[in-house]
VEXKE-44061 format. One record per residue: residue in one letter; chain; x, y, z of N, C-alpha, C, O in turn. Coordinates in nm, 3 decimals. Layout:
("A"; "A"; (X; Y; Z); (X; Y; Z); (X; Y; Z); (X; Y; Z));
...
//
This chain:
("X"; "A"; (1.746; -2.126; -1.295); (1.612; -2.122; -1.348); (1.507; -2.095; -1.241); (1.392; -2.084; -1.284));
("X"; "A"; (1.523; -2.084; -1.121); (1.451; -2.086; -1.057); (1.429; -1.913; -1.003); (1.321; -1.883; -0.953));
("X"; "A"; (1.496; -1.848; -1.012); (1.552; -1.703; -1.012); (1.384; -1.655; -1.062); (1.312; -1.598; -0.980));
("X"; "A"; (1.331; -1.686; -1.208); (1.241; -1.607; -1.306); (1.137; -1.668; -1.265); (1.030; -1.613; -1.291));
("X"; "A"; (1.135; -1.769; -1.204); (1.014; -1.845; -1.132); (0.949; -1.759; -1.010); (0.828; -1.736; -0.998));
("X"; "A"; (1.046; -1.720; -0.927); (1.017; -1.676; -0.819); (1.039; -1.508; -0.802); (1.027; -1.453; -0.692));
("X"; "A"; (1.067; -1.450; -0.900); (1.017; -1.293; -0.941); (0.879; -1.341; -1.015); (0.812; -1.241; -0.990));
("X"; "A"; (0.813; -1.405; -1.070); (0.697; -1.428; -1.128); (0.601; -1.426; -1.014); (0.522; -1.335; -0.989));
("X"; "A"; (0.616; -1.526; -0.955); (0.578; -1.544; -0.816); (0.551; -1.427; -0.740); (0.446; -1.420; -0.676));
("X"; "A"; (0.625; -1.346; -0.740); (0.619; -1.269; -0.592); (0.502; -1.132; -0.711); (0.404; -1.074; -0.665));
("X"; "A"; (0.542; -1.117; -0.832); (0.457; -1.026; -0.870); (0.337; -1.064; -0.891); (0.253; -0.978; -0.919));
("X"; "A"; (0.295; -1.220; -0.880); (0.184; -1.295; -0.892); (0.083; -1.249; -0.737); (-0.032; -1.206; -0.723));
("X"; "A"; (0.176; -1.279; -0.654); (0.116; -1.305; -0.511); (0.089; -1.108; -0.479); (-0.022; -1.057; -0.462));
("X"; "A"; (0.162; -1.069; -0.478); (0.172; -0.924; -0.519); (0.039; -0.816; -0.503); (-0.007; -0.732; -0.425));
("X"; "A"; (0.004; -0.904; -0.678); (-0.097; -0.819; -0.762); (-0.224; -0.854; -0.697); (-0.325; -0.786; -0.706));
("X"; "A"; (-0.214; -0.961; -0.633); (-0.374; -1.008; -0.578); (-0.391; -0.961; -0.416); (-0.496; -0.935; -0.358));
("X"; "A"; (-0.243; -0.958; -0.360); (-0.271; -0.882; -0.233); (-0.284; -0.715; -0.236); (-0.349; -0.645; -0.159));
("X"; "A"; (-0.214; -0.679; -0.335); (-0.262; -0.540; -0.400); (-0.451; -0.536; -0.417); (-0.513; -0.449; -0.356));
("X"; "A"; (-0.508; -0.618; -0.486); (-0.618; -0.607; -0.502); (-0.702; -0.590; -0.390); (-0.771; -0.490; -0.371));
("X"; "A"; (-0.694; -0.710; -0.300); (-0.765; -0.729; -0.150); (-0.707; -0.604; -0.106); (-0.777; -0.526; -0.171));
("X"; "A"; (-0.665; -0.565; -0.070); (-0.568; -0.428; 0.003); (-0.696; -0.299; -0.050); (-0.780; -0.248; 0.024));
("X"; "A"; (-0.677; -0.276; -0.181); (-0.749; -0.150; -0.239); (-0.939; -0.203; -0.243); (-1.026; -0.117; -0.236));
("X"; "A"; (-0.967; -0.330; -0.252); (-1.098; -0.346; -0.162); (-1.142; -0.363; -0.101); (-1.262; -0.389; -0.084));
("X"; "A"; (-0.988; -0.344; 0.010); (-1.034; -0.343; 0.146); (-1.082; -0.180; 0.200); (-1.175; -0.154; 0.277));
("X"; "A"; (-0.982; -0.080; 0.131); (-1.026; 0.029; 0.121); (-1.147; 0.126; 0.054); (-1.191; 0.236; 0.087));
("X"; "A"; (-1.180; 0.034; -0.053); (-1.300; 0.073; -0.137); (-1.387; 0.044; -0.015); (-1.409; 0.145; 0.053));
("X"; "A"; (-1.436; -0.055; 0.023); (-1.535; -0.135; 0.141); (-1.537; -0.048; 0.211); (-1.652; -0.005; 0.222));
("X"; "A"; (-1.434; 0.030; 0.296); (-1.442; 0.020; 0.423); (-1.450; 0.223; 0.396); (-1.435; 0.307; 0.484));
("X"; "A"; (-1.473; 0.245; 0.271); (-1.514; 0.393; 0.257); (-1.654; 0.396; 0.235); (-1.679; 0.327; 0.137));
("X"; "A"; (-1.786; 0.463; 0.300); (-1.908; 0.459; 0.321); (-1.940; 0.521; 0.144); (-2.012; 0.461; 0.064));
("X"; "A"; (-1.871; 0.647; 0.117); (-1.907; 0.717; -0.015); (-1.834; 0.776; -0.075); (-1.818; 0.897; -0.059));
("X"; "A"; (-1.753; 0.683; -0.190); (-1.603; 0.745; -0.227); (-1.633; 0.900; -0.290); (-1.529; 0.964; -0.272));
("X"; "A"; (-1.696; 0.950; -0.330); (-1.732; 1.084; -0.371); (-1.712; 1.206; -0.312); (-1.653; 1.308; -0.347));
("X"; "A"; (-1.794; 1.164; -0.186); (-1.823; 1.252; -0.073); (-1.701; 1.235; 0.050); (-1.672; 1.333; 0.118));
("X"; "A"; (-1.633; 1.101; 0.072); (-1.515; 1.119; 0.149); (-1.408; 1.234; 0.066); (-1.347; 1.321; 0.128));
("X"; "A"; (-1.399; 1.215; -0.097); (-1.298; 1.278; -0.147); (-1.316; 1.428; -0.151); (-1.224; 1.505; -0.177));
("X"; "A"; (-1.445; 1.466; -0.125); (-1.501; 1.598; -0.100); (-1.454; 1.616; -0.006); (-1.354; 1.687; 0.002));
("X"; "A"; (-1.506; 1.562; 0.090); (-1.435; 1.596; 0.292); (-1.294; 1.580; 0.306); (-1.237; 1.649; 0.391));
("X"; "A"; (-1.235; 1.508; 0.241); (-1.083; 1.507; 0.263); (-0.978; 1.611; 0.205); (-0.866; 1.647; 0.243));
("X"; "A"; (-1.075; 1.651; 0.074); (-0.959; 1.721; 0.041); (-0.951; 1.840; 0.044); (-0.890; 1.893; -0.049));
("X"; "A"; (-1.010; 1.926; 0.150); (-1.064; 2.063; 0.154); (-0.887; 2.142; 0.173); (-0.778; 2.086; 0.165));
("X"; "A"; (-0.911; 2.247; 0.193); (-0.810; 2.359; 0.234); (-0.702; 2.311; 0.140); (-0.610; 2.281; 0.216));
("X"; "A"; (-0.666; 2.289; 0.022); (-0.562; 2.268; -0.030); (-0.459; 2.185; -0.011); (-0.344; 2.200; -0.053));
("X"; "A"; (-0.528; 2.046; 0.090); (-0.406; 1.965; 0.158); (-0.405; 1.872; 0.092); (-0.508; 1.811; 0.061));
("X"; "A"; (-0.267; 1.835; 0.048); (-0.280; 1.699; -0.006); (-0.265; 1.562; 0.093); (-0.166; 1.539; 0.162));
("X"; "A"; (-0.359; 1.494; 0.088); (-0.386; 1.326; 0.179); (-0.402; 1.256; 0.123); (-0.463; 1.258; 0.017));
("X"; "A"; (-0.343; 1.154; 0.186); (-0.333; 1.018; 0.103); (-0.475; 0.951; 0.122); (-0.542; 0.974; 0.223));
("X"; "A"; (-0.514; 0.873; 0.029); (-0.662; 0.832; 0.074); (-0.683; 0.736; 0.190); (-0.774; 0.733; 0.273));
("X"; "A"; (-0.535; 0.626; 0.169); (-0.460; 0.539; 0.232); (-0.551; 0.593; 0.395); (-0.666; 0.573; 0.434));
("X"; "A"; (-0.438; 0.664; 0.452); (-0.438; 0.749; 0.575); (-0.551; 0.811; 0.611); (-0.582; 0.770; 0.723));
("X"; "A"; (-0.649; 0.910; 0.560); (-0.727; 0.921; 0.556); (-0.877; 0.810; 0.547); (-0.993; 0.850; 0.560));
("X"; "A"; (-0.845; 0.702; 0.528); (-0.940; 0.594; 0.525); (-0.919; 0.545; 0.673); (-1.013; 0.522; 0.749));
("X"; "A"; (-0.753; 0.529; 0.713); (-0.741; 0.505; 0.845); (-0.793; 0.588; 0.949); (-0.843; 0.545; 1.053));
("X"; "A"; (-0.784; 0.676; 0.927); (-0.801; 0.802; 1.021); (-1.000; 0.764; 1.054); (-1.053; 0.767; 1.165));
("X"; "A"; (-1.047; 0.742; 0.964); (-1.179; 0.729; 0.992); (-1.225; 0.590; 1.025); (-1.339; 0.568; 1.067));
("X"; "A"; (-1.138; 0.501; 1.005); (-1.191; 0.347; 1.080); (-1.148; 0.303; 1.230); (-1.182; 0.223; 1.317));
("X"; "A"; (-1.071; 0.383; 1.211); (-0.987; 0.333; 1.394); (-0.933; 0.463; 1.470); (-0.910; 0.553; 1.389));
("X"; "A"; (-0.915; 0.488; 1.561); (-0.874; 0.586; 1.638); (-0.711; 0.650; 1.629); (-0.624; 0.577; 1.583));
("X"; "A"; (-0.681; 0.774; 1.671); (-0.575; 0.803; 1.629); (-0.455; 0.736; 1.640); (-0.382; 0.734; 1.541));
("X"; "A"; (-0.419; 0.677; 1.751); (-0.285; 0.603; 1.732); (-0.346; 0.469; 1.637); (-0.267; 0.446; 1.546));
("X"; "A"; (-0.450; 0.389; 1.635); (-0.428; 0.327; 1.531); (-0.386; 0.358; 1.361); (-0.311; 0.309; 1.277));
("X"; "A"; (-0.495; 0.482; 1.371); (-0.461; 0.513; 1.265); (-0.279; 0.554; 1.197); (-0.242; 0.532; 1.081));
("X"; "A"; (-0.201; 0.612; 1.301); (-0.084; 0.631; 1.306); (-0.001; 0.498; 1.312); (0.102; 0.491; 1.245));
("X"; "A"; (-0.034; 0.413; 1.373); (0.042; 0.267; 1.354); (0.013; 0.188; 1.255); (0.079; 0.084; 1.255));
("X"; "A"; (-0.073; 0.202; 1.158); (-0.106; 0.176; 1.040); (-0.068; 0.250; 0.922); (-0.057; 0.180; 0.822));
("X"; "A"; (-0.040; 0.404; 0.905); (0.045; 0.444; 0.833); (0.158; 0.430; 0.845); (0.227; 0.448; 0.745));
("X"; "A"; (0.241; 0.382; 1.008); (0.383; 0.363; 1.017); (0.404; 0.220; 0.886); (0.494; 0.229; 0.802));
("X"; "A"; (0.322; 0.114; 0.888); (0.291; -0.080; 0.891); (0.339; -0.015; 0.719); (0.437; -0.040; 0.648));
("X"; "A"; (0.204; 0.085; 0.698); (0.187; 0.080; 0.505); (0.330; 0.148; 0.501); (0.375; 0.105; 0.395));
("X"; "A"; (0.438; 0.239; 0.563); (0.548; 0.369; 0.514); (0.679; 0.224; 0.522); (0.775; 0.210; 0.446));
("X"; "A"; (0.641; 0.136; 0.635); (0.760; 0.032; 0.657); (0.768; -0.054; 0.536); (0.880; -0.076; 0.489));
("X"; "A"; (0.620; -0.125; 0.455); (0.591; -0.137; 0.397); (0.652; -0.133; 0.244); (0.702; -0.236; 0.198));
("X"; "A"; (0.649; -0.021; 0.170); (0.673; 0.066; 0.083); (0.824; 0.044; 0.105); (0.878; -0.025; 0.018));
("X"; "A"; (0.904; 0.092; 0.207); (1.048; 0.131; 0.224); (1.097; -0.017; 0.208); (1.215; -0.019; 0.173));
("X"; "A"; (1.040; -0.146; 0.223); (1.084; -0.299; 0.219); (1.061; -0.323; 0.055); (1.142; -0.396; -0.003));
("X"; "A"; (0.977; -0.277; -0.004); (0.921; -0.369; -0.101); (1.047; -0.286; -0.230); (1.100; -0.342; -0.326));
("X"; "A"; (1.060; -0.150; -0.187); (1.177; -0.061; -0.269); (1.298; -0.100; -0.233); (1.370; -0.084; -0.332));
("X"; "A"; (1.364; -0.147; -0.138); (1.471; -0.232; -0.089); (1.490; -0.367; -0.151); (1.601; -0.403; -0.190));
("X"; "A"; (1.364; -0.458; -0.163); (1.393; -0.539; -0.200); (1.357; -0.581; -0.435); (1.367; -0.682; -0.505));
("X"; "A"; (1.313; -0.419; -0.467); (1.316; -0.398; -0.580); (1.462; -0.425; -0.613); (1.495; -0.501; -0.704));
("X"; "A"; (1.563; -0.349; -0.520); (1.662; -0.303; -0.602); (1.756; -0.441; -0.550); (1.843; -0.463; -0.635));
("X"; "A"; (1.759; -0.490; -0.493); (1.811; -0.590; -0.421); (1.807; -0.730; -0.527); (1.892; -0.806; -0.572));
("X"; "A"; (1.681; -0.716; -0.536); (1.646; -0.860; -0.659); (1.726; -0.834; -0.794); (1.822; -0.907; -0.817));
("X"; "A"; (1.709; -0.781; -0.842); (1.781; -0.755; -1.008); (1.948; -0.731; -0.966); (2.035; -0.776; -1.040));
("X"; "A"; (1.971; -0.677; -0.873); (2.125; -0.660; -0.845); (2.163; -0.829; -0.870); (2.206; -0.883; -0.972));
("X"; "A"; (2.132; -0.886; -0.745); (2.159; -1.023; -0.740); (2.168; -1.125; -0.875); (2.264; -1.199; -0.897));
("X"; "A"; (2.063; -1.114; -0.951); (2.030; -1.187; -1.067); (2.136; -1.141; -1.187); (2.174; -1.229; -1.264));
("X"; "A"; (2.182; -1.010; -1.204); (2.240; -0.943; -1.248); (2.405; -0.990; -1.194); (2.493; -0.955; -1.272));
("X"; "A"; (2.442; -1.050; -1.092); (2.579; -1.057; -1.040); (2.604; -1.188; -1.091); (2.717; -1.234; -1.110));
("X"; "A"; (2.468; -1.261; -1.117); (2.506; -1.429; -1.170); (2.564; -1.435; -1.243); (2.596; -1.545; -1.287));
//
């Protein structure tokens, strides 16, 4: 029983660090309009993510911060498939 407790949990804790996360990015963009104008010229596709970095901190930060969010992503999909396997073997 404790299994559905603590997938609740983690999508609980999750959704609210998801939130702080995307207003940390809303905040820390001066004019979401006009960045999405400047960013997305010549047909390139950018992440806003990266592009938000790119303009708050200098280049290797900005690059060690898309490594943090790509390590990120590759853990949280690891441990997608990881959780239901387990629960599933009970």
């Amino acid at each position: 029983m404790i299994a559905p407790k603590g997938i609740v949990g983690t999508c609980v804790c999750s959704a609210i660090v998801g939130m702080i996360y995307i207003l940390a990015l809303l905040f820390a963009i001066p004019n979401v309009a006009t960045f999405i104008d400047n960013t997305s010229g010549d047909n390139e596709t950018i992440n806003l993510a990266v592009a938000t970095y790119q303009l708050a901190v200098p280049e290797r930060g900005a690059m060690a911060l898309t490594i943090l969010l790509i390590l990120n992503v590759y853990f949280a999909g690891m441990s997608s498939i990881t959780v239901p396997s387990r629960i599933g073997y009970i």
